[in-house]
Structures are given as structure tokens and as C-alpha cells.
N, C-alpha and C positions, 0 to 999 in steps of 0.2 A: 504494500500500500504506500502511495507515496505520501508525502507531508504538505500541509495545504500552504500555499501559496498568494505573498501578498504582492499590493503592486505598491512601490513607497516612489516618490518624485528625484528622487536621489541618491544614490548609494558611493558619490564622490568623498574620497576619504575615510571606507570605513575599510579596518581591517579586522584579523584578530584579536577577540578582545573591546570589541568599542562594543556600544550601547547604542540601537537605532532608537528612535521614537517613531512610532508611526499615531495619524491624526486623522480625523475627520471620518468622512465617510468609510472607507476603509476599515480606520478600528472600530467604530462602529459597527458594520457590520458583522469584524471578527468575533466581540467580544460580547454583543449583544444577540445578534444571529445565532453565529456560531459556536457559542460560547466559549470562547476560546479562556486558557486557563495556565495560571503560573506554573512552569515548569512541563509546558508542551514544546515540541520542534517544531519550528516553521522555517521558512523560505523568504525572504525578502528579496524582491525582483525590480530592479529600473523598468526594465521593458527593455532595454536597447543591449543584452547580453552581459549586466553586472549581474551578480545575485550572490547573497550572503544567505549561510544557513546559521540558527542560533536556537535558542531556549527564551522563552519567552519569562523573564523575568519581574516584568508586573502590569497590571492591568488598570485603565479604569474606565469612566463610562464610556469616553470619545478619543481613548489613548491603549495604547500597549507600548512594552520596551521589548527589543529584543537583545539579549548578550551573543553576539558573533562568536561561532566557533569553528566557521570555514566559510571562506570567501572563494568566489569562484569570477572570471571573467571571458566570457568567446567574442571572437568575431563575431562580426554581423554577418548572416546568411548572403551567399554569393550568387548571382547577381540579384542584386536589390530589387523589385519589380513593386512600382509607383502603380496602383490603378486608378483611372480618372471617371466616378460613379455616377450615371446619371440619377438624377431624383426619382426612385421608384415612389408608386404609390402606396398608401397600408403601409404593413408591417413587411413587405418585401427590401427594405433598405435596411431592415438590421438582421434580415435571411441574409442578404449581400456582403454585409459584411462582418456575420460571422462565419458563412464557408471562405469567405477569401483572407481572411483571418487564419482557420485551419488549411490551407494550401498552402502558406507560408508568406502572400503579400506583405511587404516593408511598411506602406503604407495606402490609405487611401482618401483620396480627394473629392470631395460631391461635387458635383455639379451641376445645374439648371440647363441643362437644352431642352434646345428650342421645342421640341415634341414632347417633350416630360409633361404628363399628369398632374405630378406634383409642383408645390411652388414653396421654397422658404422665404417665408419674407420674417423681419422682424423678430417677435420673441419664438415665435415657430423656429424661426431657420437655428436660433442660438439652443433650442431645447432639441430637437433634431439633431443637430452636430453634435451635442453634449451626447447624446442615445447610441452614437453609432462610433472609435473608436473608431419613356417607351415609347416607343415607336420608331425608332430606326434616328439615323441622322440625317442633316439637312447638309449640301453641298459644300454651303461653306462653314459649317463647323468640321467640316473633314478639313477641308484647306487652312483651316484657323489651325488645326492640330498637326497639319503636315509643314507650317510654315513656322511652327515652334518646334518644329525638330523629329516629330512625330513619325512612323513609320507606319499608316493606315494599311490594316489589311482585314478582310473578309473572311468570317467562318462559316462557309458555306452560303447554299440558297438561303436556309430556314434564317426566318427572325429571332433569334435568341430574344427571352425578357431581359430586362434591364439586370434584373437582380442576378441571372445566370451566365451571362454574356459576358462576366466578367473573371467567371471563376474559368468556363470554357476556355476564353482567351489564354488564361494566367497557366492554366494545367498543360493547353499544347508548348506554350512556351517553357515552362520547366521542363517537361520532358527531356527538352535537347541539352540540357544544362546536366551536369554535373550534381546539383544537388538531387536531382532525382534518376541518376544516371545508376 
């Protein structure tokens, strides 16, 4: 069984031996959800390839400590693959981006084109973005993407959904890659 895993904004400077503090939602969730308890193992994770494993030395309502007892650092996965997400509708934008999450995407960028369904405006767009971690394209959003450097290419006849079009794309591309070689 592995040991649960947090996500902290920073693990710059910790080694063996230091004391993390984790805050907010997060411990939160550890310690009130999970109940999480003095003298458990956890995992504390940047997200970008740090992560420190330790004992969780004290708890409280919107807080946890952890005591470092092995620091660990990788690389970031090779080649980095950016995907640029149109605005699905519903709950297909956080389908989207959690398979392309588990495929290994680096990251991912929303976007508003032109045929998208959906729209963020406002406190939508900032509560949407905060959530997520159709119809084809219009000629010149292809040229807008080929003239920033873009490499436009087609997966087949079918119209992929927005929310699949992107894991499709990313899986024939790793394929040729080494990390899934």
C-alpha cells in the first residue's frame, strides 16, 4: 500500500531532518477528511519532481508538520507535452483533464475557441480554472496556432470531442517517444 500523498507549494530547501508545514486546504482536508494522525508516513510533493517522505509530527485544524526522513528529486518527464484545451461543456473539462493528467501531460492551457459551447467569463472563468489543474476549429485558429510555432495535424476523419481529442493527440505522440517506448 502506498503512503498518501500531499501536494505542498514548495519543497525548496528542505532536506533531512527539516520540519515542513503544510496549510490551508490541503491540511484540511488531511487532517479533517482524512484524518490524518501524529506519527503517520506521508509524502510531501511540489508537483514539479521534488518530494520529501517524513512522519507527521503534529497536527491541527488547518495545519500538519511533517519531520523529513528522505528527500527524493527527478527530472521532469521527457518531452514535456503543453496541451492547449478547448472549453468543453458540463463536467467534460475536468474528464479532460484528468485522463490527460494520467497520460503524463506537463501541462494544460484552456482555451475559448471560437466553436466552444462553453464560455468563461468572469468569476466562472477564475472558479473553472481553479477546478481543473466542440466543434472542430475555424481556419484561422489553425493558422493562429501554426504561426506561433505550432505543428497542426489531423486524427483522422472522425471529430474527436473536445475532452478526448486531446488525450488521443497526446497518446499517438508519446508512443514515439521514449517514455513510453
Amino acid at each position: 500500500m502506498s503512503l498518501p500523498v500531499h501536494l505542498v507549494p514548495s519543497l525548496a530547501d528542505v532536506a533531512e531532518g527539516s520540519v515542513v508545514t503544510v496549510e490551508g486546504a490541503e491540511a484540511h482536508h488531511a487532517v479533517t477528511v482524512r484524518r490524518l494522525r501524529v506519527g503517520e508516513s506521508v509524502v510531501l510533493t511540489d508537483g514539479v519532481g521534488t518530494s520529501a517522505q517524513g512522519t507527521v509530527s503534529s497536527t491541527g485544524r488547518r495545519v500538519f508538520e511533517v519531520t523529513v526522513s528522505a528527500f527524493s528529486s527527478a527530472p521532469g518527464p521527457s518531452p514535456s507535452v503543453v496541451v492547449v484545451q478547448a472549453l468543453p461543456k458540463g463536467d467534460r473539462g475536468e474528464l479532460a483533464v484528468e485522463v490527460l493528467t494520467e497520460v503524463g501531460v506537463s501541462s494544460i492551457v484552456p482555451w475559448a475557441a471560437a466553436r466552444s459551447v462553453a464560455t468563461w467569463r468572469g468569476e466562472r472563468a477564475a472558479k473553472s480554472l481553479a477546478r481543473w489543474p466542440e466543434g472542430g476549429l475555424t481556419d484561422e485558429e489553425v493558422a493562429a496556432f501554426a504561426d506561433a510555432g505550432a505543428h497542426p495535424v489531423r486524427l483522422g476523419a472522425e471529430v474527436l470531442r473536445t475532452s478526448t481529442a486531446g488525450v488521443a493527440a497526446v497518446s499517438a505522440l508519446l508512443s514515439r517517444t521514449p517514455r513510453w517506448g
